[in-house]
C-alpha positions in Angstrom: -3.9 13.7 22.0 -1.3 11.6 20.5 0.4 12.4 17.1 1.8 9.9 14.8 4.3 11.3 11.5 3.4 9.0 8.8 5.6 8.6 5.6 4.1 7.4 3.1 7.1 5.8 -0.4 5.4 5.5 -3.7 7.8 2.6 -5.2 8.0 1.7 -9.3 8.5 -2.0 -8.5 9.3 -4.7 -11.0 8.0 -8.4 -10.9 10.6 -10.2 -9.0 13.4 -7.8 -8.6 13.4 -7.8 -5.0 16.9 -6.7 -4.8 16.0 -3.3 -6.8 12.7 -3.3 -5.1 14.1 -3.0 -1.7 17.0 -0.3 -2.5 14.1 2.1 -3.8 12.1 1.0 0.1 15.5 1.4 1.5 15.6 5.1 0.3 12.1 5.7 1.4 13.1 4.4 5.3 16.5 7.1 5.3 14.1 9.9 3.8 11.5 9.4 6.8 13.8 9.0 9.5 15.4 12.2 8.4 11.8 13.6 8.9 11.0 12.0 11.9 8.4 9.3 10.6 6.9 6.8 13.5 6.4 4.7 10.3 6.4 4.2 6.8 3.9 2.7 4.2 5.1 1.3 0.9 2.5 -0.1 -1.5 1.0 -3.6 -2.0 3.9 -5.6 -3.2 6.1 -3.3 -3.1 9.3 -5.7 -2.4 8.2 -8.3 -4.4 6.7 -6.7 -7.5 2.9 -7.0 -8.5 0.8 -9.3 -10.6 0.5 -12.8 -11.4 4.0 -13.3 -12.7 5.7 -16.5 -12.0 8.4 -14.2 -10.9 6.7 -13.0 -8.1 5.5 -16.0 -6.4 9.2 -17.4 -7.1 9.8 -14.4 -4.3 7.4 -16.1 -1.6 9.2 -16.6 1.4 7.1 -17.9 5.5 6.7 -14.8 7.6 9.5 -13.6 9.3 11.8 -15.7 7.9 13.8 -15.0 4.2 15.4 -12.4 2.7 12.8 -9.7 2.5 12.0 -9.8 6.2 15.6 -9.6 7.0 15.7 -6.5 4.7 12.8 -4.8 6.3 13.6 -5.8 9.3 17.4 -4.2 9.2 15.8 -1.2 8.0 13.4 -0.8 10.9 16.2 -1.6 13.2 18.3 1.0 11.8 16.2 3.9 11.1 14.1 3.7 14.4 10.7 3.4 12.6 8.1 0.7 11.5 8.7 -0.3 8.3 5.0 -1.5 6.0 6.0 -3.4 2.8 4.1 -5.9 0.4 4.9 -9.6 -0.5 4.0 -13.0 -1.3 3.8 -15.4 2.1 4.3 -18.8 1.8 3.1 -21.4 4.6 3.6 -24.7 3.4 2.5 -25.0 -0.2 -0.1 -22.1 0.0 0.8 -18.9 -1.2 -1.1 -15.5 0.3 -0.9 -11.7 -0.9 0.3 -10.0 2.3 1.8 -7.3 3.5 4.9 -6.8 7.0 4.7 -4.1 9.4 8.5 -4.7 10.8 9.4 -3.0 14.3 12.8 -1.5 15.3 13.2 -4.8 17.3 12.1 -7.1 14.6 9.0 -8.5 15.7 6.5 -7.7 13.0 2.6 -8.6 12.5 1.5 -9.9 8.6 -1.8 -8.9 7.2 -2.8 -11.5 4.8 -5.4 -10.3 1.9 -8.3 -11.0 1.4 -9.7 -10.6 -1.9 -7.6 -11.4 -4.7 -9.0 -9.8 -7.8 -7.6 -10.9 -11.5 -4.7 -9.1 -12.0 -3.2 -10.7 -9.3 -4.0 -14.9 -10.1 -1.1 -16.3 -11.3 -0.3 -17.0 -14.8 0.5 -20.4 -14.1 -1.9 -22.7 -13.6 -0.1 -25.1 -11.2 0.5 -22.1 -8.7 -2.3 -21.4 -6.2 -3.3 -18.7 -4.1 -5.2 -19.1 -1.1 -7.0 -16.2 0.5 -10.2 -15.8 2.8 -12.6 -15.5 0.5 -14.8 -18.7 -0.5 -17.1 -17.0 -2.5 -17.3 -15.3 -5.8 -14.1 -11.7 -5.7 -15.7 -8.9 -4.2 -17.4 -10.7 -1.5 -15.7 -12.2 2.1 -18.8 -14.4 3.7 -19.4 -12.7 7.2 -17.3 -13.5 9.7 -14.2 -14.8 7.6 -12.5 -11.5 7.6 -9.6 -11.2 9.6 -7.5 -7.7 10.2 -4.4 -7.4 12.3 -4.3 -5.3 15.0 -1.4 -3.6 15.9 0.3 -0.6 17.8 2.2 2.2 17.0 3.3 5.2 19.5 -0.2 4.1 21.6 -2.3 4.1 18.2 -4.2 1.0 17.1 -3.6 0.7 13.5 -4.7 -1.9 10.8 -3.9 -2.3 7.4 -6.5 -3.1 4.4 -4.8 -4.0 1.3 -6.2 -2.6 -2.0 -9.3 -4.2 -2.8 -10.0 -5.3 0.6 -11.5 -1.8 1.6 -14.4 -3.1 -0.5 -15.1 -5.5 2.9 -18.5 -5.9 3.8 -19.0 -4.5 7.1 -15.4 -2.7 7.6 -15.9 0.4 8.9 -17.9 -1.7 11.6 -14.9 -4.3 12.1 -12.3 -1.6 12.4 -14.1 0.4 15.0 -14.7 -2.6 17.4 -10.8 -3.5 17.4 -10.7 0.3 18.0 -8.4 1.0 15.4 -7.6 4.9 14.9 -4.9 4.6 12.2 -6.6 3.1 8.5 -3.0 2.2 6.6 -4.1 1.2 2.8 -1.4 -0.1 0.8 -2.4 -0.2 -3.3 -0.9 -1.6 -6.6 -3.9 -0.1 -8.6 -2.7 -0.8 -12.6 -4.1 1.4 -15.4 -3.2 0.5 -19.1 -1.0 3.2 -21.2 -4.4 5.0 -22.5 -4.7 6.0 -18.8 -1.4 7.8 -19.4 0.6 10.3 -21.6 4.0 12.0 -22.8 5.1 14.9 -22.3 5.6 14.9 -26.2 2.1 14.0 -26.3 0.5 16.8 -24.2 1.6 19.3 -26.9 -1.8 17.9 -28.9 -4.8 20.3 -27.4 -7.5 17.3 -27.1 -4.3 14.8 -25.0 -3.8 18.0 -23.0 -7.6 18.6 -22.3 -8.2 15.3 -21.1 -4.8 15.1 -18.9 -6.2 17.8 -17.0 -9.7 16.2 -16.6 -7.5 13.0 -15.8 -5.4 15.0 -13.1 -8.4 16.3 -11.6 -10.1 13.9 -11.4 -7.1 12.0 -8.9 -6.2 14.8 -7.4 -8.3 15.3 -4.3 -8.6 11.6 -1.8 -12.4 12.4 -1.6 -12.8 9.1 -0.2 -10.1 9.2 2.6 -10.9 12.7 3.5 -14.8 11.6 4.1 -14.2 8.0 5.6 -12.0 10.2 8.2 -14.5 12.7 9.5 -16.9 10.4 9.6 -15.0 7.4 11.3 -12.8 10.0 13.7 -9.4 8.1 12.0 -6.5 8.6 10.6 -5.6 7.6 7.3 -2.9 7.1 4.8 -2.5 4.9 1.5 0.1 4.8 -1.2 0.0 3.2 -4.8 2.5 1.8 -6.6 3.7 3.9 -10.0 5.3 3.5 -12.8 5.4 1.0 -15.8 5.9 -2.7 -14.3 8.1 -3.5 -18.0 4.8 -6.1 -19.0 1.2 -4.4 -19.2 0.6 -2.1 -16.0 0.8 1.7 -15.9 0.6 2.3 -11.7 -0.8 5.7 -10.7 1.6 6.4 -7.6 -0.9 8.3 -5.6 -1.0 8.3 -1.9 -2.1 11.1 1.1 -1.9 11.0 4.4 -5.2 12.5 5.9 -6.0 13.4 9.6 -9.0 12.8 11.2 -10.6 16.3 10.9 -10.8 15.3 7.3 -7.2 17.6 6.7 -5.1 16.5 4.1 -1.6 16.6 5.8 0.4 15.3 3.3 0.0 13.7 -0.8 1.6 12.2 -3.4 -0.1 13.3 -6.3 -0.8 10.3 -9.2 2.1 10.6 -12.2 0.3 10.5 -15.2 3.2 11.8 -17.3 5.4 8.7 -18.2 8.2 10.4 -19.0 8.2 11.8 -15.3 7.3 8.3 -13.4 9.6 7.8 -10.7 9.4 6.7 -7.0 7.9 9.8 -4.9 7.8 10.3 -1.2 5.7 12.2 1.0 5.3 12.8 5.1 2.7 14.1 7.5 1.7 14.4 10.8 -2.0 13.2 12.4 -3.2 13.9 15.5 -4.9 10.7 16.9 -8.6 11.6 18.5 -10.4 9.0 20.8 -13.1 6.8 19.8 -16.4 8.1 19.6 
């Protein structure tokens, strides 16, 4: 039974700063090779910053060839490990939502999303994104989706980005490619009533519904059924922190085995004054297909 280590980098990234982006994703890849990580997952975006913002389209670049991949791929190369990370692809004058998985020898695969939701359509009108989905959000017509296979230690892994777990007929899709590994990156936004201060908390009715907040993220309930009932591994990681505009990021993120054991999480900040990047790594073992 093969084991994979799995780290899993929670980044605060800002529209457009990939520089600053990729220092923080940089950190992440010298904190899992220290542990031993066959990999590491960073959220959606995470090197180019989420949302709409003209900013972050400025930052598309083709796949496998500009500054980000170069990055990621020097990181990989360095640290021994497949490096995940989010950005905008551009392939002629179509932009897509997508997300690398570099190797130590720099060939990669590109997972291109599916369904853009709101946040994400840019703010400028003469910018496009193009994604596989010719219907209304929320729904990819049958037979249009398209998930990446790839290989990792032996393991067949595939990553759905965010709101592309909502996939009709997923589960189904993933199991006939025979994927064992389920890597979900996020950029789930709340709004600052989703969050507090710690000055805040000293108010008994802010405190009372932190705790009902905290509790409410704290266990993957989702991740830890899809697993036992699948027979894969998973692991998923939102962004956190304040983008500097209008988004509050959780930074949540677990890495769950497929018994349904919770081998590793990064529990969602909701304290602003404590938002910072956050890091967590476990180990899966990897059971056959049933």
């Amino acid at each position: 039974m093969p084991e994979l280590t799995i780290a899993i980098g929670s980044t605060c990234s800002l529209p457009g700063d990939v520089d600053g982006n990729l220092a923080q994703i940089a950190g992440f890849a010298r904190r899992a090779a220290a542990n031993g990580a066959d990999l590491l997952l960073t959220p959606e975006l995470s090197a180019s910053g989420y949302g709409g913002y003209p900013e972050v389209l400025a930052t598309a670049e083709p796949a496998g060839d500009g500054p980000i991949f170069a990055a990621l791929a020097g990181l990989a190369a360095e640290h021994r490990l497949v490096v995940l990370a989010g950005f905008v692809e551009r392939d002629g004058e179509k932009r897509y939502l997508a997300h690398y998985a570099v190797r130590p020898d720099a060939t990669f695969v590109v997972q291109r999303k599916h369904r853009v939701t709101p946040l994400e359509s840019p703010l400028d009108p003469s910018v496009e994104l193009y994604y596989d989905d010719t219907e209304e959000i929320g729904h990819v017509p049958d037979g249009t989706a398209r998930f990446e296979v790839f290989e990792v230690g032996g393991v067949r892994c595939a990553v759905v980005i965010c709101a592309d777990l909502g996939v009709r007929g997923l589960d189904d899709l993933l199991a006939a490619a025979g994927v064992r590994l389920l890597l979900l990156p996020v950029a789930a936004g709340g709004t600052r009533d989703d969050k507090v201060t710690a000055a805040e908390l000293r108010a008994p009715a802010v405190l009372d519904r932190y705790v009902a907040l905290a509790r409410e993220h704290a266990f993957p309930e989702g991740a830890v059924r899809g697993c036992v009932e699948h027979g894969r591994a998973f692991a998923a990681v939102n962004m956190g922190g304040f983008d500097g505009r209008a988004l509050y990021h959780g930074g949540s993120g677990s890495v769950v085995d497929p018994s349904g054991s919770i081998e590793a999480q990064v529990a969602g900040c909701l304290v602003l004054d404590r938002q910072r990047p956050r890091f967590a790594v476990g180990t899966v073992d990897i059971v056959e297909a049933r």
